[in-house]
Each structure stands twice: as structure tokens, then as C-alpha cells.
C-alpha positions in Angstrom: 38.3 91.0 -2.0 37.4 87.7 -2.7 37.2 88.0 -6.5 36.0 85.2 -9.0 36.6 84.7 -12.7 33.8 83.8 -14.4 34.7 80.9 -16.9 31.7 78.9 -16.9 28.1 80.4 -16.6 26.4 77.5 -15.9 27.9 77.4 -12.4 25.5 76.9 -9.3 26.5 79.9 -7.9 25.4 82.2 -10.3 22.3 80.7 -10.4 21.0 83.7 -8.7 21.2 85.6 -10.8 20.6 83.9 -14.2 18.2 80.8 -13.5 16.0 81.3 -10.5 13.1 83.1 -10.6 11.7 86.0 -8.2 9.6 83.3 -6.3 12.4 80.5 -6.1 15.1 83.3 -4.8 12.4 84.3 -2.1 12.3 80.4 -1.0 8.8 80.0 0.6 9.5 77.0 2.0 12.9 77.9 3.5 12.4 81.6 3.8 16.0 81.9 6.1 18.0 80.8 3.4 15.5 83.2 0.9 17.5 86.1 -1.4 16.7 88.9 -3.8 18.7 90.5 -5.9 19.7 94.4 -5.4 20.6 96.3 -8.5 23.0 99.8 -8.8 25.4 101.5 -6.6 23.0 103.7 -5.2 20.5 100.6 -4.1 23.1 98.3 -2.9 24.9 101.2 -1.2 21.4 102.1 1.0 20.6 98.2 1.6 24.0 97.8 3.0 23.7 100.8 5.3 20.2 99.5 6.4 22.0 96.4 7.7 21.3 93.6 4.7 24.0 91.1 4.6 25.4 90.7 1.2 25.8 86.7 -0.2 27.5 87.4 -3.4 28.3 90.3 -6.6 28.6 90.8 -9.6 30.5 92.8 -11.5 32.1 94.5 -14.7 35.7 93.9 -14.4 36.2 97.7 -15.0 34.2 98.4 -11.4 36.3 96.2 -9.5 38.8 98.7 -7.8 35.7 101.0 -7.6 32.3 100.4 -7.1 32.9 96.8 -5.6 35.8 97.9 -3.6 34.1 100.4 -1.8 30.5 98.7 -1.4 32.4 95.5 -0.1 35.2 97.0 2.3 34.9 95.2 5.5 33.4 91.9 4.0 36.5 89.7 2.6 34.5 86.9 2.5 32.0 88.0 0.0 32.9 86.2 -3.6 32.3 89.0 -6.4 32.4 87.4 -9.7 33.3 89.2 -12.5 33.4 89.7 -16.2 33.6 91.7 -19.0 30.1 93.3 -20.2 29.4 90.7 -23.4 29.7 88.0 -20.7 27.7 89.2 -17.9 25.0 90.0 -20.5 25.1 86.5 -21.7 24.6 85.2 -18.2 21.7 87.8 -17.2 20.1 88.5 -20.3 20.1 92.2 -20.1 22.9 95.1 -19.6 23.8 95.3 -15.8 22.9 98.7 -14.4 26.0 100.7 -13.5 27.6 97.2 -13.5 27.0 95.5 -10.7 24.6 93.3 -9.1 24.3 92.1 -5.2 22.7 88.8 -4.1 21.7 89.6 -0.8 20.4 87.5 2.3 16.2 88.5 2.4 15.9 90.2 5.9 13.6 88.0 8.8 9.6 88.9 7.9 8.5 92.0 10.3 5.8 91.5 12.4 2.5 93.5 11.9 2.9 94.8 15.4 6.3 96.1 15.6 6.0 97.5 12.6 3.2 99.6 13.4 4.0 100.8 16.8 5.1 104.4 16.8 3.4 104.7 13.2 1.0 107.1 12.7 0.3 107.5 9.3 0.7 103.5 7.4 0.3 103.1 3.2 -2.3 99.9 2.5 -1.2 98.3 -0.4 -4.2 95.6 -1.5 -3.3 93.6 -4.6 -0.7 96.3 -6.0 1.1 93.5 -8.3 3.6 95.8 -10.7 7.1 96.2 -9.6 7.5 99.0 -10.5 4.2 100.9 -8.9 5.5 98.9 -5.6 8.6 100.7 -5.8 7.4 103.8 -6.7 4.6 103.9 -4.0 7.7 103.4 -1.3 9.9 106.1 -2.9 6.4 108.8 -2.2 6.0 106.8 1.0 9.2 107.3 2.5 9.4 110.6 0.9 5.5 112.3 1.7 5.4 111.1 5.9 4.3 107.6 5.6 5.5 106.3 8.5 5.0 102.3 7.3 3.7 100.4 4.6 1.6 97.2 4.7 0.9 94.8 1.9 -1.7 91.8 1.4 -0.4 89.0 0.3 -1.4 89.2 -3.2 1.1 92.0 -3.6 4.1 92.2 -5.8 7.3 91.3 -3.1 8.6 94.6 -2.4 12.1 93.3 -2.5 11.8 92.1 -6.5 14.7 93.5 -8.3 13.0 96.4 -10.3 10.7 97.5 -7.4 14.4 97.8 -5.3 15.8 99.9 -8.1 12.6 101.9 -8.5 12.5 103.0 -4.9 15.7 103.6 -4.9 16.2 101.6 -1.7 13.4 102.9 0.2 12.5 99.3 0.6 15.1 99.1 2.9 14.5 102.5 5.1 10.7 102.3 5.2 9.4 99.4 7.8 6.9 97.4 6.1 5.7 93.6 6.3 2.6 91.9 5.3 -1.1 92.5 6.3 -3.6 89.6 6.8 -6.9 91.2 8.4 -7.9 94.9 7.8 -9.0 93.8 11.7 -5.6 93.7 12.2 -5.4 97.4 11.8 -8.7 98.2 13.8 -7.5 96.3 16.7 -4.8 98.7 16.6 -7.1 102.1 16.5 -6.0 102.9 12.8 -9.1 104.7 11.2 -9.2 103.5 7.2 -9.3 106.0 4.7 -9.9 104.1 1.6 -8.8 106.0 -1.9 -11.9 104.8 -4.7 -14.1 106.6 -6.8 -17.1 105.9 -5.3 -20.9 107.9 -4.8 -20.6 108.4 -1.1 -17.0 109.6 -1.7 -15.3 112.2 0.3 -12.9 115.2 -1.3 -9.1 113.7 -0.4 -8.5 117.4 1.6 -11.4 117.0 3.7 -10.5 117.9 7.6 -12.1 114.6 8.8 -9.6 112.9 7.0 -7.0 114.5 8.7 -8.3 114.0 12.7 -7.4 110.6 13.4 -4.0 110.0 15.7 -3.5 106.6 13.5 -4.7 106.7 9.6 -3.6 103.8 7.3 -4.4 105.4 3.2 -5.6 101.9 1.5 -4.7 101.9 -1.9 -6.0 98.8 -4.5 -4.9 96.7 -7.6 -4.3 98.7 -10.9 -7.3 98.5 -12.9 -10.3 97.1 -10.8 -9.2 99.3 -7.6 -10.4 98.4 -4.4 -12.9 95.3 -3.7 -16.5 96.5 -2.4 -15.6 94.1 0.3 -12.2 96.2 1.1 -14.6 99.4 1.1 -17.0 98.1 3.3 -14.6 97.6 6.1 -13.1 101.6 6.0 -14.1 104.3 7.9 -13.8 106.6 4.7 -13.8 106.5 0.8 -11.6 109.6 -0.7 -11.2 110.4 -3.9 -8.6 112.9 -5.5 -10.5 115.8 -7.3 -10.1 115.6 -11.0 -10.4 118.0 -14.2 -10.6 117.4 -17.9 -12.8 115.0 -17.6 -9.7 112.4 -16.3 -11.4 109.9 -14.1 -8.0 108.5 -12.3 -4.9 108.4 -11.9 -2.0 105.7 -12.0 -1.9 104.1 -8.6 1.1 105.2 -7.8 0.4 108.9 -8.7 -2.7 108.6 -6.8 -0.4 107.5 -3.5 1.8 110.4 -4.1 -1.0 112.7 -3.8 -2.7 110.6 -1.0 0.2 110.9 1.4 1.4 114.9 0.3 -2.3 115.6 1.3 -2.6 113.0 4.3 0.9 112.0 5.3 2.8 113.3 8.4 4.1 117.0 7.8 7.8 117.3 8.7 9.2 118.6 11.8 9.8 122.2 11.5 13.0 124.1 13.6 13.1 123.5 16.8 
């Protein structure tokens, strides 16, 4: 392994992970040479195997001839700096999860198309903007039969470090990209099934919900929910039957309900 003593934290290579934030690692303006930062075994382990190239670590000392050596085998050329804990927590500002830390290359933007094209069942994220809701909507998406996920563009970046770590790398085995026009989807025969607590809303188990070949489950901001402009361009309006006099749910509970109920059920034996 390429391994590099850290001896000066003011270095431009650790930038990365020290000095730039979320938006300058994403690098609008140069989006090829973009990063984000993966964090934990387990997350760096399932980005890897998903195919994302890895531009630098760091790590603990003590996870060298572990962790590193076994997420890094086959990549000499990756530079894994390294330090004791007091050190690295000087440099990031916080405790390093499990140790170790991957700066990795941001993967080419998906188009809407591709994405979509033997999906049946798509999560509509519109204005979901904490990290770690985004992450957890992926883990129930990837986990409940979604078969994509789309986001507006006023959407937390799915790759942020905490939604990575809260999806536990379903950010990397989900196919998702970024969604422009709800037309978009209707030019594609998706049927909208928007989830808001509305008058004219329908029960979240109701059968018409469930005809459609193609369904995207549109799911709004925490807080203010879905724009009246948003609902007007659905098919439906569901809601998700409450008791106790509890009016909502937490977006991200509300999506894990949404696609148990609406996602597609797995394959049973052949």
C-alpha cells in the first residue's frame, strides 16, 4: 500500500476531508473531477463493490494491516494517510467511524431515462434536504421493492457523507439521478401517487393504487410536505391511516410504509 504519514494537516491533500465543504467536494462547475467522502468499513466496502474508484484514505494507524489492507487490495496506487486517533480528530473535527475514511471519485450523473427503464415502482423525493432522512429513505427503498429513486434538485446530494453512512451504501446499489419535470415521468407512463394529507385523499392500501404497471410514490420536504403545485400534477393523493390522534409521520417513516404497502413484492420460489 501506498501509505502516508501524516505530519502536517494543513496539507492539500487532505483537504478533503478537513476544509472543503459538501458543495465544493461535489465541484459543480467541474463535476468529473467532483468527490464525496464515504465513511465505515461496511459503506466503503459496498461502494467499492458497486464499482466507485477510490482517490484517497484515511486511516487509524491501528487499521492499517486490516481494514485498509483488505478494502484497498488491488489498488497500490491509492495514498492512505494515516495517524493515530488524537491526530485524525484534530484534522476532521470528530471521531472517525470504525477508523477510516475514503475520498472517492463521484460517479458520472445518470440519466433520467436509463435510470427508469426496467423500473417499475420509482421513490419521488421533492425537496427532502436532511441527510440523514435521504439516507434513510434509500436504505427502505432498496430494502421495500423500489426499483429507483429520483430527486429534484432542491434535494440533499444523496452521496453527502452522513446520508452514505445512513443508507448504509444503498446509495450505491439503488439507481437514482435527478428529476427536472414531473412531465418527465408522465412521458414515460408513470402514474403519480402523491403521499399528503389532503381532503380528497385516498387510504395508502387502496387497490387503485396498486394497478398501474409504472407508479413513482412522491414524497415532499419535512415540514411543509408537498407543494399544491406538486399535487396538482398526480394522479393520486394517499395518505397513511393514522390513530391517537397523530397526524404524520417522519418522512422517512412515512416512505417505509409507502413502499412496504406499494413497492414491488419479491420474487417468490421458482
Amino acid at each position: 500500500m501506498n501509505i502516508v504519514e501524516i505530519k502536517d494537516i494543513n496539507v492539500p491533500e487532505l483537504a478533503p476531508y478537513a476544509r472543503l465543504t459538501e458543495a465544493q467536494l461535489r465541484n459543480r462547475l467541474h463535476p468529473e473531477e467532483g468527490l464525496f467522502i464515504c465513511e465505515s468499513e461496511k459503506v466503503i466496502r459496498v461502494a467499492l463493490a458497486a464499482g466507485i474508484e477510490p482517490a484517497s484514505m484515511l486511516c487509524e494507524h491501528k487499521y492499517i494491516d486490516t481494514q485498509a489492507r483488505e478494502l484497498l487490495s488491488g489498488r497500490p496506487d491509492v495514498p492512505v494517510y494515516t495517524a493515530d486517533r488524537a491526530v485524525l480528530s484534530q484534522l476532521t473535527g470528530y471521531e472517525l467511524s470504525r477508523g477510516v475514511l475514503c475520498a472517492m471519485h463521484r460517479p458520472p450523473e445518470r440519466r433520467l431515462e436509463a435510470v427508469c427503464r426496467e423500473a417499475h415502482r420509482v421513490a419521488v423525493l421533492d425537496g427532502v434536504v436532511n441527510s440523514e432522512n435521504i439516507g434513510a429513505i434509500f436504505r427502505a427503498a432498496a430494502s421495500l421493492g423500489m426499483d429507483a429513486v429520483l430527486l429534484t434538485r432542491t434535494c440533499c446530494d444523496p452521496l453527502n457523507r452522513r446520508a452514505c453512512r445512513v443508507s448504509m451504501g444503498t446509495v450505491f446499489q439503488l439507481p437514482w439521478t435527478w428529476l427536472d419535470s414531473y412531465a418527465q415521468l408522465k412521458a414515460l407512463d408513470f402514474r403519480l401517487a402523491a403521499l399528503a394529507l389532503t381532503d380528497n385523499s385516498i387510504s395508502i392500501d387502496d387497490p387503485c393504487l396498486k394497478r398501474p404497471d409504472r407508479l413513482a410514490v412522491v414524497l415532499g420536504t419535512e415540514g411543509d410536505g408537498l407543494s399544491d403545485t406538486v399535487l396538482r400534477q398526480c394522479d393520486h393523493v394517499a395518505r397513511i391511516p393514522m390513530q391517537r390522534g397523530v397526524d404524520s409521520l417522519n418522512v422517512a417513516a412515512a416512505a417505509a410504509v409507502a413502499f412496504w404497502e406499494l413497492g414491488t413484492p419479491p420474487a417468490g420460489p421458482a
